[in-house]
Structures are given as structure tokens and as C-alpha cells.
C-alpha positions in Angstrom: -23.6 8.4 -10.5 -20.2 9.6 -11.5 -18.0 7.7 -13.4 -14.8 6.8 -11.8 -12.2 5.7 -14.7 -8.6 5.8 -12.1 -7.5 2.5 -10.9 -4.5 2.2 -8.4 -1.8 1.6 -10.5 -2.3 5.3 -11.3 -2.0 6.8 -7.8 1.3 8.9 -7.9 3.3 7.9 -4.8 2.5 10.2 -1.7 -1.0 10.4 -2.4 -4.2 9.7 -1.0 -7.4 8.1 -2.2 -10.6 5.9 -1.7 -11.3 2.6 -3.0 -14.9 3.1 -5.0 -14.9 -0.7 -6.3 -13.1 -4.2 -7.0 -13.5 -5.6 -10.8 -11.0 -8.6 -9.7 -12.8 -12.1 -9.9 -12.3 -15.1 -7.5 -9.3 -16.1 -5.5 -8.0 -12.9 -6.4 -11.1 -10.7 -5.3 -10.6 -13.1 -2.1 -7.4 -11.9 -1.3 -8.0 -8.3 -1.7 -10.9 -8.2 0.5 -8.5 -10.2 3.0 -6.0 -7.7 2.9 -8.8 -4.9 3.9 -9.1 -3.6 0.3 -12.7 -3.1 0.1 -15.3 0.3 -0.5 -14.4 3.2 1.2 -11.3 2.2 2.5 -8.7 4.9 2.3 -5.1 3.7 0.6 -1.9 5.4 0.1 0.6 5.0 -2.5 4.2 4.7 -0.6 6.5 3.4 -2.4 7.8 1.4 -5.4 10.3 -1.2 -5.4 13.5 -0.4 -7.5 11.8 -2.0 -11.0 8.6 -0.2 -10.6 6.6 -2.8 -9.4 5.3 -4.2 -7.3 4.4 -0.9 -5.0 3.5 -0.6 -1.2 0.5 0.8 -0.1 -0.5 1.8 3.1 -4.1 0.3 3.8 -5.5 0.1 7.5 -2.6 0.9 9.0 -0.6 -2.3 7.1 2.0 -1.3 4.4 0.9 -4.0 1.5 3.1 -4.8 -1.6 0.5 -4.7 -4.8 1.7 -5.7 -8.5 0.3 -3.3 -11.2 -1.5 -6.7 -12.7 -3.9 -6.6 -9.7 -3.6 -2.6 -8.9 -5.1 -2.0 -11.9 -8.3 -3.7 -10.7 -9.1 -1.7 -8.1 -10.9 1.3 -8.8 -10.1 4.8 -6.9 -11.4 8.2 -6.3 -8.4 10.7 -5.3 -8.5 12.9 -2.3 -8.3 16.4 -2.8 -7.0 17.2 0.4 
């Protein structure tokens, strides 16, 4: 199995990419998987808010504001098209 070392807080904005895995814990991990962040789900980096962060993403067809802190828990594999 390949080892996938991006997280989201890495995805430039305008880009594509696939959710491989969560490594957030509890109320947090909760929330995610509420907001549709879960394996296989395909998530787009938008746009970032004049500080930097938070950033919106568009996942599911829902633009969703994520702070670095918990984009940085969620694992990616860029698209290459």
C-alpha cells in the first residue's frame, strides 16, 4: 500500500483531491464525518479567508470552512487531472 504523507492543509487552492483517511479522534472525527468528509470523497480547496485560515472547501456539493488545526488531520491523495 502506498504511503500517503499530504494532508489538506496542503492542497493549493483550485485543486482537486481524494480524502484517503481521518487521524482526528472523537467529537472532532464526529464532525467531519457529519460534514461528508469521509474515504473517497472528492474535496476542493476554494478559497482562504483574508488571514489564511480558516479555508473553504467544496465537499459534496457544500462549500465548508476548515481551520488548518483540523485540515491537517485529514489525509489526501491529489488528482492528477
Amino acid at each position: 500500500m502506498q504511503n500517503y504523507s499530504l494532508t489538506l492543509d496542503s492542497l493549493p487552492l483550485g485543486k482537486k483531491a481524494r480524502i484517503v483517511d481521518l487521524e482526528a479522534c472523537g467529537p472532532v472525527r464526529r464532525r467531519m464525518l457529519d460534514l461528508g468528509i469521509i474515504k473517497d470523497t472528492s474535496i476542493e480547496a476554494i478559497q482562504s479567508s483574508p488571514s489564511g485560515d480558516p479555508i473553504a472547501y467544496l465537499i459534496r456539493g457544500a462549500l465548508i470552512a476548515i481551520r488548518s488545526e483540523e485540515a491537517k488531520k485529514i489525509l489526501i491523495k491529489i488528482d492528477n487531472h
